[in-house]
N, C-alpha and C positions, 0 to 999 in steps of 0.2 A: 431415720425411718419413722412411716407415723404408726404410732403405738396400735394396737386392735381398735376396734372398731372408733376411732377417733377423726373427725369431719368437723368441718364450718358446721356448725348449729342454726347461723341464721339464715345461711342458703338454703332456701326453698326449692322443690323442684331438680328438674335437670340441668345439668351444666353446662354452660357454650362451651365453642369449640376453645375461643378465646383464653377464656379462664382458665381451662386447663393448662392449654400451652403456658401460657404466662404463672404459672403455678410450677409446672415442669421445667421452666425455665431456672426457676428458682432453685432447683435441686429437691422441691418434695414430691415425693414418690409415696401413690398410696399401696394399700393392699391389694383392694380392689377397685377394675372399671369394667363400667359396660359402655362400649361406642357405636353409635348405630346413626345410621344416616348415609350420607354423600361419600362413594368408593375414596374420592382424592383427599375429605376431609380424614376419614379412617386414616388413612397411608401415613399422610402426615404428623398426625398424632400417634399414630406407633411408631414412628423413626425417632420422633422426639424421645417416647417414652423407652427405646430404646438408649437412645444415649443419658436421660437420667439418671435410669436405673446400671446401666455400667458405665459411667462415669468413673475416672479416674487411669491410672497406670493398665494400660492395657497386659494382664498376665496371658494373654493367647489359649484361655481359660476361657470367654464367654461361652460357645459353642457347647458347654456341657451344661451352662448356666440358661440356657435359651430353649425352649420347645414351643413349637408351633404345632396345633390341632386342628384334626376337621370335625366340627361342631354337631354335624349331622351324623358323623359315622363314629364316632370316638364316646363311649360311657362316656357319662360324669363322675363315676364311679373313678373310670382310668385317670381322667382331669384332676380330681380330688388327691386322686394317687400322686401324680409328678409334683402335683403343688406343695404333701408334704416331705416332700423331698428335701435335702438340707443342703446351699450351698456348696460350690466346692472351687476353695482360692477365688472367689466372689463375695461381696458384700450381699449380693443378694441373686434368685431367680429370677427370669420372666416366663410366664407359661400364656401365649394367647391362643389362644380358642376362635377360630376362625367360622364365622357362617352356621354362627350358634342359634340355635331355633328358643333356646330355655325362657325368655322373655317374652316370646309370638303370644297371638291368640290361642284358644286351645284345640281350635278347630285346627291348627297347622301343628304343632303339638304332638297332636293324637297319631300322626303319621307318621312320626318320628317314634321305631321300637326299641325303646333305651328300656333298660332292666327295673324292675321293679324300685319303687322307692328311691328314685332319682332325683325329684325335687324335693322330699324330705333331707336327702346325703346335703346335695346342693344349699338347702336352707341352713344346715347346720353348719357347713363351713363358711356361707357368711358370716354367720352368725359370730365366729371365733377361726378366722383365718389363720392360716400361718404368717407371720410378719416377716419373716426374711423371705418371702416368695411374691410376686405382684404378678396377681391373675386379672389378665384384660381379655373381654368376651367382644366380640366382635360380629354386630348384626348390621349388615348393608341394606339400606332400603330406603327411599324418601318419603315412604309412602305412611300414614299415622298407625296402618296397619301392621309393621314392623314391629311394632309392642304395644302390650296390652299393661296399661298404668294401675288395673284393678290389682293383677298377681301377686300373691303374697312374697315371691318368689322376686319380684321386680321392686316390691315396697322395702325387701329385706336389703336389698343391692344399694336403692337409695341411703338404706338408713348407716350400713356399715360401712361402705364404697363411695362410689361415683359413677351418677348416671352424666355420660356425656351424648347431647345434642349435636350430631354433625350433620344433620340436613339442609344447615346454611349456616351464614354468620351474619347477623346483626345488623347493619348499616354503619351504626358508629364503630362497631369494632371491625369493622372491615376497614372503613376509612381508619382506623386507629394502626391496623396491622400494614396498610398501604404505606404510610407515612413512617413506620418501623423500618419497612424492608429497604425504603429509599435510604434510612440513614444508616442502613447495613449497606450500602453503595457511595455511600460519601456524597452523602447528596439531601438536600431538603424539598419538601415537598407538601404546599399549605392544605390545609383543610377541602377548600373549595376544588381545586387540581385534582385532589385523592378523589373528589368524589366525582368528577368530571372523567378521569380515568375508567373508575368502574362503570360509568355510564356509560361507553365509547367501547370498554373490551369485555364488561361482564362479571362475573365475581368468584370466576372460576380463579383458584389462587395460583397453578400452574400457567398460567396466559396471562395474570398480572405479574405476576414472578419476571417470564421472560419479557414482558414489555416492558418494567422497571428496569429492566436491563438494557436493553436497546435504550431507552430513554436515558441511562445515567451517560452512556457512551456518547450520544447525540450533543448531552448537555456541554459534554468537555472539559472546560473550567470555570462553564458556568456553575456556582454553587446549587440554583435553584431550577427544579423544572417546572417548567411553565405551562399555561394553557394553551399556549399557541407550539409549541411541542408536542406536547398530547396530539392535538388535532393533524399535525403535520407527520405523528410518525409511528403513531399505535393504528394497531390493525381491529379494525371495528369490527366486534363479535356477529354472527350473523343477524339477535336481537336488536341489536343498536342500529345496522343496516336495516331490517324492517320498520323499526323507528321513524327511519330517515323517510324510507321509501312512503312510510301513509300522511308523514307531513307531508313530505312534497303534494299527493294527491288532494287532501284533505284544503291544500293550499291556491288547488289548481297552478300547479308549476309542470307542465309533460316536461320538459327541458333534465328538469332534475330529476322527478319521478324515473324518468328510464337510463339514466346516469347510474343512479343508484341499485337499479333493477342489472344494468350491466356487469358494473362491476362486481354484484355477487355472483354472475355466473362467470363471469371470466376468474374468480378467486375458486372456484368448484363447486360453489354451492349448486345441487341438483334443483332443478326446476320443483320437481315434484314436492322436495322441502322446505323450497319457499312457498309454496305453495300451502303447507298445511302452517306455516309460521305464520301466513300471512292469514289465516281461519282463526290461527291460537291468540292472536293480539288483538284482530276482529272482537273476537267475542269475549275476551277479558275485556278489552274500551265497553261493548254493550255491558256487560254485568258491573263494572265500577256505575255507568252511569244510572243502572236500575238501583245499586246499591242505597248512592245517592240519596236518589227519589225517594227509597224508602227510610231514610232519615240517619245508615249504617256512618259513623265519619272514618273521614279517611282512614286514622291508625290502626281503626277496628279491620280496615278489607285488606291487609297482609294476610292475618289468622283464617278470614274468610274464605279468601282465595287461593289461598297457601301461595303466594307470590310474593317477590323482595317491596319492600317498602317504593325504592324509585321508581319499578314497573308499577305501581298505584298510583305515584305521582304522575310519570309519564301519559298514561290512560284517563288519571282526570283530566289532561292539558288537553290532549286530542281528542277527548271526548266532547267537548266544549266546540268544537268546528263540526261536528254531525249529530242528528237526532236517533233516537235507536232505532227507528222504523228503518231508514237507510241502512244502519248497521247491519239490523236482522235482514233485509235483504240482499248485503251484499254477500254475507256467509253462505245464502242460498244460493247466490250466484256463482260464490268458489266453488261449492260443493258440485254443484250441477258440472263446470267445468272440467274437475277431476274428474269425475263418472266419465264424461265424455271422450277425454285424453284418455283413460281405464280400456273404453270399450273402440277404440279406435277410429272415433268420429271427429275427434282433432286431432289432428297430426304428433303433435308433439307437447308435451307439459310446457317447452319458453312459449310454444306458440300460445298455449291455454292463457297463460300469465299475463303475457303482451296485452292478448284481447282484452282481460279484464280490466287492468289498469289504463287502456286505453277506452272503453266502455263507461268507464265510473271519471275519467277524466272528460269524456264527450255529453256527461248530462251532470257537471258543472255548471 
């Protein structure tokens, strides 16, 4: 168990999702976490931290050892309570706190009527946790708004704890975790493939999970899978099909352009949400190329954008075949079209769709 308030000293900052794992993999279990970000990145990391922390001979005992809270309606007072609670035929407790507000701004805060002197209770049990109990607070949100980095309250968590970032993972550690899971399938899978993968399905780790799986079965006795695998048998997330869909136009290709525009709707994609994906990648391609312009470089417009590192690549690439005046009017041209499908003056959002990309392909 790690002792009270004992942490890496040289980690700065919040933690990836990565680290953690790969920390919990190793059997160390802290006192404290706070995780906040992406619902499936949370899930994830408390299934793990579940099995850490009761790791070992199962005594059919966890269930007294385990309490789950709702964040918004439970004291801290009551949370402070179960946490010092002692063990029973367990090495240790887990107490998580579910859709805890204690980190927000204070404006979101103030709505929340917990009993007097709740973040001073709270500050003090950072301060000097119980070491046989592991309190993880769990706040969902992608948004920066999610937590406030000023609060004493957030600064005590880092210094005693662990703040963990699950609003995304990394690039490299995604491709690092791609290439883990393949060899959890008996299977290899080089660098360049990993990241060819997450271009093609996305970086959602539940859809790369099950597509390493389809792919290890496909490979057979192949030991390695390959790019031409990839291509031939993962199912392109609906981003990467947009991808596909504004080269092709950007290419002047109708042929493929409406290939690819098909097969999202025969997969289910609704008209109307390609429709706003195709606004969303519009106008991130404009703002990369404005960024540009104004001298921001590439590594700087993830933070910018708040978008994955490869969606910056990609958007510089396509941005390079149009000027932003075209850009900027082609958003006004989607936009006009939804209104119009909205107000029942085109028939149908594929018909909206069709037009435009048949439109933006006829003054090529």
């Amino acid at each position: 168990m790690v002792k009270q308030g004992e942490r890496d000293r040289g980690k700065e900052g919040p933690w990836s999702f990565v680290d953690t794992m790969r920390e919990l993999d190793r059997g160390r279990v802290r006192s404290l976490y706070f995780l906040y970000g992406n619902d499936d990145l949370i899930s994830r990391a408390v299934r793990k931290l579940e099995q850490a922390v009761f790791a070992g001979p199962d005594t059919g005992l966890v269930s007294m050892n385990y309490v789950k809270l709702d964040g918004a309606s439970t004291e801290p007072h009551e949370v402070i309570s179960r946490c010092s609670l002692a063990p029973f035929g367990t090495e240790r407790r887990l107490v998580i706190v579910e859709d805890a507000p204690y980190f927000s701004p204070a404006r979101i805060t103030k709505k929340v009527k917990f009993g007097e002197g709740w973040e001073e209770a709270l500050l003090d049990y950072f301060q000097n946790p119980v070491v046989s109990t592991c309190l993880a607070v769990l706040t969902p949100g992608k948004s920066d708004e999610v937590v406030d980095r000023r609060r004493k309250l957030f600064k005590a968590l880092q210094r005693f704890g662990v703040a963990v970032d699950c609003r995304s993972i990394p690039q490299d550690q995604l491709t690092e975790w791609v290439r883990k899971e393949a060899i959890g399938r008996s299977k290899e899978i080089s660098r360049p493939v990993a990241l060819k993968l997450i271009e093609v399905v996305g970086d959602n780790l539940n859809q790369l999970s099950s597509e390493l799986t389809k792919l290890a079965a496909y490979a057979g006795d192949n030991e390695r899978i390959t790019v031409e695998m990839v291509e031939r048998v993962a199912v392109p997330s609906p981003q990467f099909s947009i991808f596909n869909l504004l080269d092709a136009v950007f290419e002047n290709r109708p042929d493929e352009a409406f290939r690819v525009l098909k097969r999202m709707l025969d997969t289910g994609e609704e008209p109307l949400m390609i429709m706003h994906m195709l606004v969303r990648q519009i106008r991130l391609i404009y703002w990369v190329k404005v960024l540009t312009e104004e001298g921001v470089g590439s590594r700087e417009m993830p933070a910018v954008l708040k978008i994955h590192p490869f969606v910056v690549q990609k958007c510089l690439g396509q941005g390079r075949a149009v000027d932003t005046r075209v850009l900027r009017e082609k958003m006004e041209d989607l936009l006009e079209i939804e209104a119009k499908v909205k107000s029942g003056v085109i028939r149908s959002p594929q018909l909206g769709i069709e037009m435009f990309v048949s439109h933006w392909l006829d003054a090529s």
